[in-house]
PQR file of N, CA, C, O and H, with PARSE charges and radii, in Angstrom:
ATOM      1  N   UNK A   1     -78.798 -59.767 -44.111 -0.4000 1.5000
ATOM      2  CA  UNK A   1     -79.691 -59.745 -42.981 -0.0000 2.0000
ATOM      3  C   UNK A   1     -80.991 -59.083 -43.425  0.5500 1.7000
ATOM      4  O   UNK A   1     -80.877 -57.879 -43.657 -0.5500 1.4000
ATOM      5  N   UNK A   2     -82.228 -59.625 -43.597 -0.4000 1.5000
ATOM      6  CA  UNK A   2     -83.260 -58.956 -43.766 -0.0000 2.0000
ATOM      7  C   UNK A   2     -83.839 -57.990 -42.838  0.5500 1.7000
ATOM      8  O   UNK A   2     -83.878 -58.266 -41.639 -0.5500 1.4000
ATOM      9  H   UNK A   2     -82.321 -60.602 -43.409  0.4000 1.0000
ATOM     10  N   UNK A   3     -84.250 -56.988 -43.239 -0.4000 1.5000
ATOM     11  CA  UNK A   3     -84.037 -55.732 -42.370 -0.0000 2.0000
ATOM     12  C   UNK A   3     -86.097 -55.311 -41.721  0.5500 1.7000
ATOM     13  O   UNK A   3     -87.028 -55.390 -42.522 -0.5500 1.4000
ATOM     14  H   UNK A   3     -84.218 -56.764 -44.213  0.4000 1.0000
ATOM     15  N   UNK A   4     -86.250 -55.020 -40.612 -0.4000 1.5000
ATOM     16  CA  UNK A   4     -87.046 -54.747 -40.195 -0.0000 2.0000
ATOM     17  C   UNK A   4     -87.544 -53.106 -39.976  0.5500 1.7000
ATOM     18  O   UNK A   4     -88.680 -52.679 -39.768 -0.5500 1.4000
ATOM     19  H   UNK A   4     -85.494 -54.956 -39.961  0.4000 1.0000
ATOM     20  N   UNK A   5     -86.076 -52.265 -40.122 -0.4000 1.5000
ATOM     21  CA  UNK A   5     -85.718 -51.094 -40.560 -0.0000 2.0000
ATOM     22  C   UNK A   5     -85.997 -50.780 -41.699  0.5500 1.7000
ATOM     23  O   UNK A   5     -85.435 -51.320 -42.653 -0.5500 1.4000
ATOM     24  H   UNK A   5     -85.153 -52.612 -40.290  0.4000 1.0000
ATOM     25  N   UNK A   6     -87.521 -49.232 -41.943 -0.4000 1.5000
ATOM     26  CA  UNK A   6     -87.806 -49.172 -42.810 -0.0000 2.0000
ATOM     27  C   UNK A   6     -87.108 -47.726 -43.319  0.5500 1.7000
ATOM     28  O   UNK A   6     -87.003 -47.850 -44.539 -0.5500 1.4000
ATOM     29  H   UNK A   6     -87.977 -48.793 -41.169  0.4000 1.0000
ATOM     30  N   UNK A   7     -86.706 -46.715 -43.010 -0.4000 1.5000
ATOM     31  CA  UNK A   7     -86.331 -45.494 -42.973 -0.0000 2.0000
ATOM     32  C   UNK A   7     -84.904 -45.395 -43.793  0.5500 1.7000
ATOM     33  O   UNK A   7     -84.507 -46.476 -44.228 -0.5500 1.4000
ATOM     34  H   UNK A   7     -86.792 -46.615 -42.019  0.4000 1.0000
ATOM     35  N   UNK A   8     -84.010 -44.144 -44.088 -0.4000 1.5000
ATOM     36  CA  UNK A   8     -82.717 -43.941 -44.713 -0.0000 2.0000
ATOM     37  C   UNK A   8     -82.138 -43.919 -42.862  0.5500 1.7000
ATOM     38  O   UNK A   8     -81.224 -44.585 -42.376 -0.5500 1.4000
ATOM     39  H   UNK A   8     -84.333 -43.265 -43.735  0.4000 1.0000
ATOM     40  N   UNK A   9     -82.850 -43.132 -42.315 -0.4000 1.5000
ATOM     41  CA  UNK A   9     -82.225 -42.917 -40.647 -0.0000 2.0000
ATOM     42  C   UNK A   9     -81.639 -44.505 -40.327  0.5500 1.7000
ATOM     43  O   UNK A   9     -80.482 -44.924 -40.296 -0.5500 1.4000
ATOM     44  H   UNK A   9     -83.593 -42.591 -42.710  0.4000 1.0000
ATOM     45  N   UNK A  10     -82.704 -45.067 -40.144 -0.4000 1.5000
ATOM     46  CA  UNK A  10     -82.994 -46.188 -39.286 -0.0000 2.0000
ATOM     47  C   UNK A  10     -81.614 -47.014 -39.731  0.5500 1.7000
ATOM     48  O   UNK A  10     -80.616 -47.203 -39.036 -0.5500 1.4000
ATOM     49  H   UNK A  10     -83.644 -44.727 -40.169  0.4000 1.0000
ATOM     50  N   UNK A  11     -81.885 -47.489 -41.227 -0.4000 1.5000
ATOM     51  CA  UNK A  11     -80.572 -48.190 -41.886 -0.0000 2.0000
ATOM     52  C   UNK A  11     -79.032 -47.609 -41.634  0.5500 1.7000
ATOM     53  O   UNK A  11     -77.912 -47.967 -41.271 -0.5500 1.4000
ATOM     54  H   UNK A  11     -82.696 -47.336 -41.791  0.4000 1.0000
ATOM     55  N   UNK A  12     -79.522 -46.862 -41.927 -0.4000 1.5000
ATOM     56  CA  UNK A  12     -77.937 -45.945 -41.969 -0.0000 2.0000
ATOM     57  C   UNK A  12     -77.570 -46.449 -40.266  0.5500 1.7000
ATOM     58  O   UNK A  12     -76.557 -47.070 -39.944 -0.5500 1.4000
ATOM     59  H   UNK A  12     -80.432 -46.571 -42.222  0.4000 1.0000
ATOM     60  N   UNK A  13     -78.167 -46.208 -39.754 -0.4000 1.5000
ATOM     61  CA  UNK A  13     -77.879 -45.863 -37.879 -0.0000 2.0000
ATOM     62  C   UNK A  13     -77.058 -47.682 -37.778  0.5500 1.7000
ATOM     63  O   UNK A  13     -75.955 -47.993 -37.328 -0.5500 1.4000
ATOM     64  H   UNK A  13     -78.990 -45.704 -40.016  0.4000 1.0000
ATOM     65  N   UNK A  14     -77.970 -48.419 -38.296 -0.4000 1.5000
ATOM     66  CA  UNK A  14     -77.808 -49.810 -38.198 -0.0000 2.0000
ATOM     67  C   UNK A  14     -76.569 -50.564 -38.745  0.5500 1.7000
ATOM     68  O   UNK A  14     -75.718 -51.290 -38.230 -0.5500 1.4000
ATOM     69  H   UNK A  14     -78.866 -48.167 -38.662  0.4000 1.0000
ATOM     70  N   UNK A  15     -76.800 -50.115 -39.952 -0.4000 1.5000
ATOM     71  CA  UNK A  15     -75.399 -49.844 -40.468 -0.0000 2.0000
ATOM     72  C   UNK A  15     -74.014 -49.867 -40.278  0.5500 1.7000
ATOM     73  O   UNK A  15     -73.196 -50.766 -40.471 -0.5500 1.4000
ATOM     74  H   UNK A  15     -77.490 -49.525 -40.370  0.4000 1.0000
ATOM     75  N   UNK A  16     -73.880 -48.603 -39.825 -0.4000 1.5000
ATOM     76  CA  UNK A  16     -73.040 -47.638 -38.861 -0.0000 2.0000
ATOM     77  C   UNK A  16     -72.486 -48.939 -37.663  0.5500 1.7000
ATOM     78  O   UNK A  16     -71.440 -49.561 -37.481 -0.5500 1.4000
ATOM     79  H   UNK A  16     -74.544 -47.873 -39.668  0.4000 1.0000
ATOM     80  N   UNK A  17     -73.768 -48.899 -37.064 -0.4000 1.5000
ATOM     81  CA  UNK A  17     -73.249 -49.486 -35.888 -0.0000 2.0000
ATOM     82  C   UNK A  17     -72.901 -51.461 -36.294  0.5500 1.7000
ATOM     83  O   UNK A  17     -73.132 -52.085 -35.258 -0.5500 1.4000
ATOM     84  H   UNK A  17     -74.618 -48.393 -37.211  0.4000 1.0000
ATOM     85  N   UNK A  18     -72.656 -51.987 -36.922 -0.4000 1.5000
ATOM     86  CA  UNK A  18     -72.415 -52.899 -37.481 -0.0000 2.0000
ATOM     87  C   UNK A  18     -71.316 -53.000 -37.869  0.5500 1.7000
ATOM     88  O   UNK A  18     -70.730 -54.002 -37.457 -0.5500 1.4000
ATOM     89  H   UNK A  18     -72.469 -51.480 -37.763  0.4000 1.0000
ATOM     90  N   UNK A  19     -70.448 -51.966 -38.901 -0.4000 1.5000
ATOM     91  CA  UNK A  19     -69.410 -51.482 -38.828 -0.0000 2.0000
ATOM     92  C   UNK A  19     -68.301 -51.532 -38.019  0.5500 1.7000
ATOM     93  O   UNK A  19     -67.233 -52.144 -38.046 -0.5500 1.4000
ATOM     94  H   UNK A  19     -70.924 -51.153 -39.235  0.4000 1.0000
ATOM     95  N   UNK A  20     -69.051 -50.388 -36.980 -0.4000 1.5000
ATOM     96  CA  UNK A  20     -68.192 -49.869 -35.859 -0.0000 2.0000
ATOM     97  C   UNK A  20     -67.620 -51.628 -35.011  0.5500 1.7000
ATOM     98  O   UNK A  20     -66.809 -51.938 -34.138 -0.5500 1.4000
ATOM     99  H   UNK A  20     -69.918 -49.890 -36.959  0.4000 1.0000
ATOM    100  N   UNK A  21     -68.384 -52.208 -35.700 -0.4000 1.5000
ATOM    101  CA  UNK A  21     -68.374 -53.771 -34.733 -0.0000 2.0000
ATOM    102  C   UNK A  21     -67.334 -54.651 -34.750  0.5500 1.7000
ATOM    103  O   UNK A  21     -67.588 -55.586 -35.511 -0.5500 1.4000
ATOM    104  H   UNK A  21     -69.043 -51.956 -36.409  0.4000 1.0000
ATOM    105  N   UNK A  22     -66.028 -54.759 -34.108 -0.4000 1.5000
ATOM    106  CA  UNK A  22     -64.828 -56.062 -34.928 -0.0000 2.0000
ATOM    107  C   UNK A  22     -65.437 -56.984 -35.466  0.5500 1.7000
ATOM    108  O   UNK A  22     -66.344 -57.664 -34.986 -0.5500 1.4000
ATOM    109  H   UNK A  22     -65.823 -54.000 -33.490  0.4000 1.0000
ATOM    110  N   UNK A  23     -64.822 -57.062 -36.788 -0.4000 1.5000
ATOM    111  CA  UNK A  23     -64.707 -58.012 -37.758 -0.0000 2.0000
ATOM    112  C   UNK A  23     -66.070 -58.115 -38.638  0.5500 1.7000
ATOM    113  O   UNK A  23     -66.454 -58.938 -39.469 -0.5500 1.4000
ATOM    114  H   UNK A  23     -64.085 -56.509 -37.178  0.4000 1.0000
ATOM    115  N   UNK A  24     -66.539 -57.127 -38.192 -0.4000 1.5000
ATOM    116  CA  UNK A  24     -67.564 -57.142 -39.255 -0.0000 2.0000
ATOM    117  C   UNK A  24     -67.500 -55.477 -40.131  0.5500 1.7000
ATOM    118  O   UNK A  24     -66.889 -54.462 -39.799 -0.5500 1.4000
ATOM    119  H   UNK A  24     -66.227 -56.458 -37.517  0.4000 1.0000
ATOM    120  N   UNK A  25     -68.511 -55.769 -41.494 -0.4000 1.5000
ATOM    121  CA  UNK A  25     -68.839 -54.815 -41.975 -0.0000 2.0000
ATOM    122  C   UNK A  25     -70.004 -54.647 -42.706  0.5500 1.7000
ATOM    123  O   UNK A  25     -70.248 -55.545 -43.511 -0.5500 1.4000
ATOM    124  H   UNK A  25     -69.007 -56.594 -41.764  0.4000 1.0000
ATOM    125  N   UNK A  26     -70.830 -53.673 -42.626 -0.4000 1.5000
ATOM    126  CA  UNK A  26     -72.015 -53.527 -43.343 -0.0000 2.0000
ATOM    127  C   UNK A  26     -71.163 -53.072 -44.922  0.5500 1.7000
ATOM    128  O   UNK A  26     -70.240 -52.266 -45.035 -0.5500 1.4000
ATOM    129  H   UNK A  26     -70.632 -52.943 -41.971  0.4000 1.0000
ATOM    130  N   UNK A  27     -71.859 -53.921 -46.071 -0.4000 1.5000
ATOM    131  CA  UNK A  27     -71.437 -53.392 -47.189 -0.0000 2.0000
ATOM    132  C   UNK A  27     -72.480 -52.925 -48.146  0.5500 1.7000
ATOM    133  O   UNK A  27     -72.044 -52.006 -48.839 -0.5500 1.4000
ATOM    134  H   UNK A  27     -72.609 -54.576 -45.980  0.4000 1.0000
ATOM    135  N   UNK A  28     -73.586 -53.218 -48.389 -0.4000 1.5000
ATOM    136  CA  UNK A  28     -74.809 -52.765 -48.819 -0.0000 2.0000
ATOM    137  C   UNK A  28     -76.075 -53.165 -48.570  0.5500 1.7000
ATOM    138  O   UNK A  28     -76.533 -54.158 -48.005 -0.5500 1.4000
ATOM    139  H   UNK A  28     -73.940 -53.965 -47.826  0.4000 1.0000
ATOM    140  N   UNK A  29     -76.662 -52.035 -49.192 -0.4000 1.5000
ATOM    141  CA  UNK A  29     -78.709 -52.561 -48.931 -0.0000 2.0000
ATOM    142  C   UNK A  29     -79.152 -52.563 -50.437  0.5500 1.7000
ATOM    143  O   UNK A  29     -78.732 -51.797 -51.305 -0.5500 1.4000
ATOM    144  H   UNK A  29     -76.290 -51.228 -49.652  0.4000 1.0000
ATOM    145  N   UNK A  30     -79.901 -53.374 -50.560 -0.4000 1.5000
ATOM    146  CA  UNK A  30     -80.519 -53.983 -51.806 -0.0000 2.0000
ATOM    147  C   UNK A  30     -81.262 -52.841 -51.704  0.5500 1.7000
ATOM    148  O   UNK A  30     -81.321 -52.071 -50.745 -0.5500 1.4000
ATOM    149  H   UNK A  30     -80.242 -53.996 -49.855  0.4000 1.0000
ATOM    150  N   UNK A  31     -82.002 -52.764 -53.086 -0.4000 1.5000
ATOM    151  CA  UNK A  31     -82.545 -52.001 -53.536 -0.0000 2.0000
ATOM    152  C   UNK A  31     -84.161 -51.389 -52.982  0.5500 1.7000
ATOM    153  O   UNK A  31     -84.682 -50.280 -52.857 -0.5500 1.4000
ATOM    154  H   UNK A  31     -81.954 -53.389 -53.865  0.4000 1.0000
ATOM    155  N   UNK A  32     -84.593 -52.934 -52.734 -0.4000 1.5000
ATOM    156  CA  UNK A  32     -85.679 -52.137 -52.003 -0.0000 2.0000
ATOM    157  C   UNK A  32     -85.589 -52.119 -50.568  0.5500 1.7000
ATOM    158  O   UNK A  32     -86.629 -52.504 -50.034 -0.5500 1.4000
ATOM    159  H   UNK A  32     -84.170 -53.834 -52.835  0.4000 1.0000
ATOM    160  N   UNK A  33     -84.766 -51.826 -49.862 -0.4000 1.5000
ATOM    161  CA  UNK A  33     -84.137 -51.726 -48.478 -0.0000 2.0000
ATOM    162  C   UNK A  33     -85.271 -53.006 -47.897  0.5500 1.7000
ATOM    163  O   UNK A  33     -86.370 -52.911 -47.352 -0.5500 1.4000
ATOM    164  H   UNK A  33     -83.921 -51.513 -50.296  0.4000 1.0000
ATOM    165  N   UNK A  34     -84.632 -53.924 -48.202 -0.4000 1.5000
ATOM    166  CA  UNK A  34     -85.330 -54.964 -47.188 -0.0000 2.0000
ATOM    167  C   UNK A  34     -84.273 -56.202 -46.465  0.5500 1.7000
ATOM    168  O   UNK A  34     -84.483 -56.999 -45.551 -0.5500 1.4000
ATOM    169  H   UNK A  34     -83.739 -54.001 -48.645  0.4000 1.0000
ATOM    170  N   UNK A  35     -82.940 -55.921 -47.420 -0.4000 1.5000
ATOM    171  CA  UNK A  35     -81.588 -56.425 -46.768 -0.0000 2.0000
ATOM    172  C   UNK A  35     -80.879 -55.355 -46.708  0.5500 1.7000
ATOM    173  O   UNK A  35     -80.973 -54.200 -47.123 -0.5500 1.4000
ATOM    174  H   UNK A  35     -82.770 -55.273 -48.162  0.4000 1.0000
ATOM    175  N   UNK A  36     -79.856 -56.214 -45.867 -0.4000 1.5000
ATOM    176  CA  UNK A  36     -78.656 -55.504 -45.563 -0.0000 2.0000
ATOM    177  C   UNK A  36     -77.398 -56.509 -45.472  0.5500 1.7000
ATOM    178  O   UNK A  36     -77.246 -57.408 -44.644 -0.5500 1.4000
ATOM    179  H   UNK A  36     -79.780 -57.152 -45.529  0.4000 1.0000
ATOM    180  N   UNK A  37     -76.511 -56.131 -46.550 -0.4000 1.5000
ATOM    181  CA  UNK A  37     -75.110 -57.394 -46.879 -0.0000 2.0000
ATOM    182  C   UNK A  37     -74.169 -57.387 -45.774  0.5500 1.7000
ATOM    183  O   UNK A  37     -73.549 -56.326 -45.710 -0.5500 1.4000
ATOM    184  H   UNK A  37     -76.635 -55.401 -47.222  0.4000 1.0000
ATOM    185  N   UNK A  38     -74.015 -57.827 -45.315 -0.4000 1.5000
ATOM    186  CA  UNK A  38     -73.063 -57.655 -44.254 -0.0000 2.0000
ATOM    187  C   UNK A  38     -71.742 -58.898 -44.229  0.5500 1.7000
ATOM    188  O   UNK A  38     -71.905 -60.111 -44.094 -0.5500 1.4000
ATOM    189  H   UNK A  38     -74.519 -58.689 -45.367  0.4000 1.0000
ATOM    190  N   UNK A  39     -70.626 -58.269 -44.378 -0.4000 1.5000
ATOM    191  CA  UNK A  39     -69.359 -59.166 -44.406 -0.0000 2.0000
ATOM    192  C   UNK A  39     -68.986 -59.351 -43.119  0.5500 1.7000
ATOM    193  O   UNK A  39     -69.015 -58.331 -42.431 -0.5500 1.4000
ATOM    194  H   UNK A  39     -70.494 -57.284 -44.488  0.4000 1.0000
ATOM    195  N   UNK A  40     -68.557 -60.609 -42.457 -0.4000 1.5000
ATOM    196  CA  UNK A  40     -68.361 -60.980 -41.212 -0.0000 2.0000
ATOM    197  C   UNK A  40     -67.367 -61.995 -41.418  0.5500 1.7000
ATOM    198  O   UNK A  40     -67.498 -62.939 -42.197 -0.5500 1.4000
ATOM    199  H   UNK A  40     -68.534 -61.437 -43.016  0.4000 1.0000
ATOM    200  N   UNK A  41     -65.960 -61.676 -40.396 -0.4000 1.5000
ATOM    201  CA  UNK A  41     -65.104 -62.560 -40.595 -0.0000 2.0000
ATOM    202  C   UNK A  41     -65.014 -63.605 -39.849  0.5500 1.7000
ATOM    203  O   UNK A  41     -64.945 -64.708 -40.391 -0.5500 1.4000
ATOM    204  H   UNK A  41     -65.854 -60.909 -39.763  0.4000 1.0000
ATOM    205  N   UNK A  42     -64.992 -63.453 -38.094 -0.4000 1.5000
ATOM    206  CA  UNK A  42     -65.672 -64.738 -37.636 -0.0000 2.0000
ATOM    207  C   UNK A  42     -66.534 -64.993 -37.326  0.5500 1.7000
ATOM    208  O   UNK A  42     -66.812 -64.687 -36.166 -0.5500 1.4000
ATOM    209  H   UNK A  42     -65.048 -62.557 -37.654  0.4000 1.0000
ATOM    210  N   UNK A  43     -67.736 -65.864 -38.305 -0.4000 1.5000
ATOM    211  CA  UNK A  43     -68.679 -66.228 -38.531 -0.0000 2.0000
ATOM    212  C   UNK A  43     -68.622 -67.701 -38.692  0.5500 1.7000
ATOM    213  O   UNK A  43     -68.255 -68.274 -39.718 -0.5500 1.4000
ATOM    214  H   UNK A  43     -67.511 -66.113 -39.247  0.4000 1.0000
ATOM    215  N   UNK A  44     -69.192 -68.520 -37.101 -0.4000 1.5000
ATOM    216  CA  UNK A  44     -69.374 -70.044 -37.958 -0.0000 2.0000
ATOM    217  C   UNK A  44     -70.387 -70.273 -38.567  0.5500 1.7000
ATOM    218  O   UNK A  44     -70.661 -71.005 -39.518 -0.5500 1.4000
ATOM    219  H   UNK A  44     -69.491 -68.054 -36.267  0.4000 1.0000
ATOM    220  N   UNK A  45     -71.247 -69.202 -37.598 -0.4000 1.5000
ATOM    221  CA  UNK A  45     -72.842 -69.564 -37.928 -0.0000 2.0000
ATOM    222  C   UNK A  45     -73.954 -68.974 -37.968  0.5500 1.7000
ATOM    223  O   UNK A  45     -74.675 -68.800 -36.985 -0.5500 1.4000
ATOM    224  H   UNK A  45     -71.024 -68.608 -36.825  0.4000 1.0000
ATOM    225  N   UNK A  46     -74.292 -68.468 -39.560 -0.4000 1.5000
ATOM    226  CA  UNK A  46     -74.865 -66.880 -39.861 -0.0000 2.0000
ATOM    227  C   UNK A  46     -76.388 -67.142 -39.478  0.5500 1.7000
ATOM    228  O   UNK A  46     -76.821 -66.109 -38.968 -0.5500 1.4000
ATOM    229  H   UNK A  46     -73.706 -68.610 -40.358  0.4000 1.0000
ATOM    230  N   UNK A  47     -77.209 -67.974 -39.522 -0.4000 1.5000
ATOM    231  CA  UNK A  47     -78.258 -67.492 -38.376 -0.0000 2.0000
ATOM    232  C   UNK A  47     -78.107 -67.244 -37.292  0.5500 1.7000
ATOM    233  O   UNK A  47     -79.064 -66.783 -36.670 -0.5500 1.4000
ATOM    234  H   UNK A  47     -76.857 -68.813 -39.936  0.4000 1.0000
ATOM    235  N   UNK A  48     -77.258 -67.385 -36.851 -0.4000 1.5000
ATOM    236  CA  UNK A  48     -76.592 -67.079 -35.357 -0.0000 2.0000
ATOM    237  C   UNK A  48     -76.340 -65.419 -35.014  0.5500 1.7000
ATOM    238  O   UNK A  48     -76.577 -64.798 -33.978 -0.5500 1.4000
ATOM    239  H   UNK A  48     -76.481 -67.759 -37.357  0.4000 1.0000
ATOM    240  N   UNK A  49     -75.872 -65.047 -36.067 -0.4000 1.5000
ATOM    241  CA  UNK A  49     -75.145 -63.711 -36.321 -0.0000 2.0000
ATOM    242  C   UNK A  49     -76.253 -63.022 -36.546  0.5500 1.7000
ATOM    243  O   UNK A  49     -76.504 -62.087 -35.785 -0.5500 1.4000
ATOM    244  H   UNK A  49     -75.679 -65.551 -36.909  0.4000 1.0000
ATOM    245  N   UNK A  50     -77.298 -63.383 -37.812 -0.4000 1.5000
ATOM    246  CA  UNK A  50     -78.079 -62.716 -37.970 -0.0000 2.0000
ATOM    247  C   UNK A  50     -79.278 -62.810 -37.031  0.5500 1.7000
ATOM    248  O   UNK A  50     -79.788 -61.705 -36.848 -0.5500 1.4000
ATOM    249  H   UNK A  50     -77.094 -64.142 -38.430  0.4000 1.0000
ATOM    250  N   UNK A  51     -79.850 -63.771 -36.409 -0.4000 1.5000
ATOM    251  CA  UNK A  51     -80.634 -63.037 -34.913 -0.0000 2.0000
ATOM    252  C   UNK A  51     -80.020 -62.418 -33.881  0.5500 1.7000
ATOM    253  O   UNK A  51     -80.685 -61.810 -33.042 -0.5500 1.4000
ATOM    254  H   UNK A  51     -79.435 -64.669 -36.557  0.4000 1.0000
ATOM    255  N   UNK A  52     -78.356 -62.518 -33.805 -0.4000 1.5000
ATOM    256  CA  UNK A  52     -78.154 -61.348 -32.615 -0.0000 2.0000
ATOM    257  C   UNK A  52     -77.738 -60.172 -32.762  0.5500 1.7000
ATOM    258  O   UNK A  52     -77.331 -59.487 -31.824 -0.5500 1.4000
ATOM    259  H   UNK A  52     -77.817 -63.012 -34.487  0.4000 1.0000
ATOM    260  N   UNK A  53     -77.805 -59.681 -34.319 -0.4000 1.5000
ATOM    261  CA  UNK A  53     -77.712 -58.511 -34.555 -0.0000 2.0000
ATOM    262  C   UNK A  53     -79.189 -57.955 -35.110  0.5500 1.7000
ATOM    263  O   UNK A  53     -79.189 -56.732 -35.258 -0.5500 1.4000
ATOM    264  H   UNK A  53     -78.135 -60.237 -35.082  0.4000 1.0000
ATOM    265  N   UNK A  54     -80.417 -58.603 -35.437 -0.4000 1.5000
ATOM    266  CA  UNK A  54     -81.511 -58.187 -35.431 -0.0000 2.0000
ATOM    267  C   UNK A  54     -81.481 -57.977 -33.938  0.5500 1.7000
ATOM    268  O   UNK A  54     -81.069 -56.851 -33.662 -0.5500 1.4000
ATOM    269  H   UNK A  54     -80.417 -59.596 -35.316  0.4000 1.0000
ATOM    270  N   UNK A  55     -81.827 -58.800 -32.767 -0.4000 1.5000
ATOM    271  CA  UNK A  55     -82.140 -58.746 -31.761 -0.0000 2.0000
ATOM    272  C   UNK A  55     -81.183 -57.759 -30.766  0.5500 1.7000
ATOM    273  O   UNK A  55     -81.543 -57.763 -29.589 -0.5500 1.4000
ATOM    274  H   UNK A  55     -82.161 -59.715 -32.991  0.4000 1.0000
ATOM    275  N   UNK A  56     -80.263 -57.098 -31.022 -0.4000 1.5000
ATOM    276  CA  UNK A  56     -79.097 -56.463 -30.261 -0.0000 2.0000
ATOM    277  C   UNK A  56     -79.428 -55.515 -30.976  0.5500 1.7000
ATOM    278  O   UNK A  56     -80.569 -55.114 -30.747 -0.5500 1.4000
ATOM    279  H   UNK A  56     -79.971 -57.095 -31.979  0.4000 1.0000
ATOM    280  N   UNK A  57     -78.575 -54.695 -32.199 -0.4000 1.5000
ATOM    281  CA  UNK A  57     -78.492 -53.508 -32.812 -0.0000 2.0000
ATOM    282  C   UNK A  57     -80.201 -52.874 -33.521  0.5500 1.7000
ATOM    283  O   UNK A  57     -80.807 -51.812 -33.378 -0.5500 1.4000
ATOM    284  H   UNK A  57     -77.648 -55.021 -32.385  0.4000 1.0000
ATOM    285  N   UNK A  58     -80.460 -53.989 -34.200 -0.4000 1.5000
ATOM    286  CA  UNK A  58     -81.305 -53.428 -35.148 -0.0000 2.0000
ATOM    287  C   UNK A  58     -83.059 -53.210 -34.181  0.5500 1.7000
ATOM    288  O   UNK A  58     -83.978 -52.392 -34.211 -0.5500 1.4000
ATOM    289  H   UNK A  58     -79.968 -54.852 -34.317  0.4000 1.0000
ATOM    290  N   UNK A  59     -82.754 -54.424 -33.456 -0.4000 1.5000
ATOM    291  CA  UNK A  59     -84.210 -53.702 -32.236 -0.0000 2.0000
ATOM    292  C   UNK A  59     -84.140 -52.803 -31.120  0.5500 1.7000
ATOM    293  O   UNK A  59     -85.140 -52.552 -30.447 -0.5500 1.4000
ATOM    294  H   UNK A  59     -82.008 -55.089 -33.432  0.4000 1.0000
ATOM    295  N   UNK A  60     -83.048 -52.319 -30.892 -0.4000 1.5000
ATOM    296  CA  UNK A  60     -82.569 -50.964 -29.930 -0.0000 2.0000
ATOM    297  C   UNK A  60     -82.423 -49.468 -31.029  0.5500 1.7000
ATOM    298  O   UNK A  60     -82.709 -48.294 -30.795 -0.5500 1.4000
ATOM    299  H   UNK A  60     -82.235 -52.522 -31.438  0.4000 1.0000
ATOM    300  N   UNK A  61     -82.105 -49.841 -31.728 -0.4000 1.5000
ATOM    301  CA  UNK A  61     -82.259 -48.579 -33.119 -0.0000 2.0000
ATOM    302  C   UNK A  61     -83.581 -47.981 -32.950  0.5500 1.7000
ATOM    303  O   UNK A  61     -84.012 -46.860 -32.681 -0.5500 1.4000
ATOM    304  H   UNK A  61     -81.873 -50.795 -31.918  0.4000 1.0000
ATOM    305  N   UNK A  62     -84.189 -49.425 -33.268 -0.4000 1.5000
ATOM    306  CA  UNK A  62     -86.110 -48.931 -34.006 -0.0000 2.0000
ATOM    307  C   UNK A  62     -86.494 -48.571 -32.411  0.5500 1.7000
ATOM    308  O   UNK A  62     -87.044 -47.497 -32.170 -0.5500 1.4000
ATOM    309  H   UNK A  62     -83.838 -50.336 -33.486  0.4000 1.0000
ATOM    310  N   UNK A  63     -86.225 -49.381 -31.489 -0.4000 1.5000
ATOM    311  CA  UNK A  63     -86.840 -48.718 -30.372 -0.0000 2.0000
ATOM    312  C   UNK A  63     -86.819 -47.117 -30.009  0.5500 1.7000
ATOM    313  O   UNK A  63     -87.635 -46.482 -29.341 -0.5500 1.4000
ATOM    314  H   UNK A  63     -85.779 -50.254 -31.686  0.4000 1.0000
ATOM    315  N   UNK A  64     -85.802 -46.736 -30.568 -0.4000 1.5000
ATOM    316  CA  UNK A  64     -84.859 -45.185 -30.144 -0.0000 2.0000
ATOM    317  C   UNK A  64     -85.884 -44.710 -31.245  0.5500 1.7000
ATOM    318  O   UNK A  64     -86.817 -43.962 -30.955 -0.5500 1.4000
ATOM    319  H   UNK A  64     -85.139 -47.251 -31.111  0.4000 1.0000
ATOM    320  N   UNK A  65     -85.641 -45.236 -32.669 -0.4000 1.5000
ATOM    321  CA  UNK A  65     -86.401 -43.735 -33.631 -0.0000 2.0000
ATOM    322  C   UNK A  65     -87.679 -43.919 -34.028  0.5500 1.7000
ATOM    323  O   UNK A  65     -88.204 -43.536 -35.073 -0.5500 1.4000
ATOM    324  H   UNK A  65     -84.883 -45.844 -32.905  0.4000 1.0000
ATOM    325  N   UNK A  66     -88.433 -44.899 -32.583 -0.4000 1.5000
ATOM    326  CA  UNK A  66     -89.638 -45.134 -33.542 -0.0000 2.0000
ATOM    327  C   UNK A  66     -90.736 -44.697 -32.566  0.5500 1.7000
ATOM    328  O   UNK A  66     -91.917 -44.719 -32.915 -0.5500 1.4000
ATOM    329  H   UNK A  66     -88.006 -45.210 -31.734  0.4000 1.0000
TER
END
């Protein structure tokens, strides 16, 4: 998931809460924190996944620490 989250806070928080999520898991951030790997088991359809977890988790985060 390319990340809009620029901070160690921000990611981590995002992270975290991705995790905490059934059937998914955050597993790493590339190096220059601009992804984030995320393993997802039911997944038909990862643009799908990945705008409603930009749009759900990762834009309620930045809203909170920004």
């Amino acid at each position: 998931m390319p990340l809009d989250a620029k901070t160690d806070a921000e990611i981590t928080l995002i992270a975290s809460l991705i995790t905490l999520t059934p059937g998914t898991l955050s597993m790493e951030v590339s190096e220059d924190k601009s992804t984030l790997f995320i393993h997802a088991i039911y997944c038909d359809d990862e643009e799908a996944l990945i705008q409603e977890l930009k749009q759900g988790f990762e834009r309620k985060v930045l809203e909170v620490l920004r």
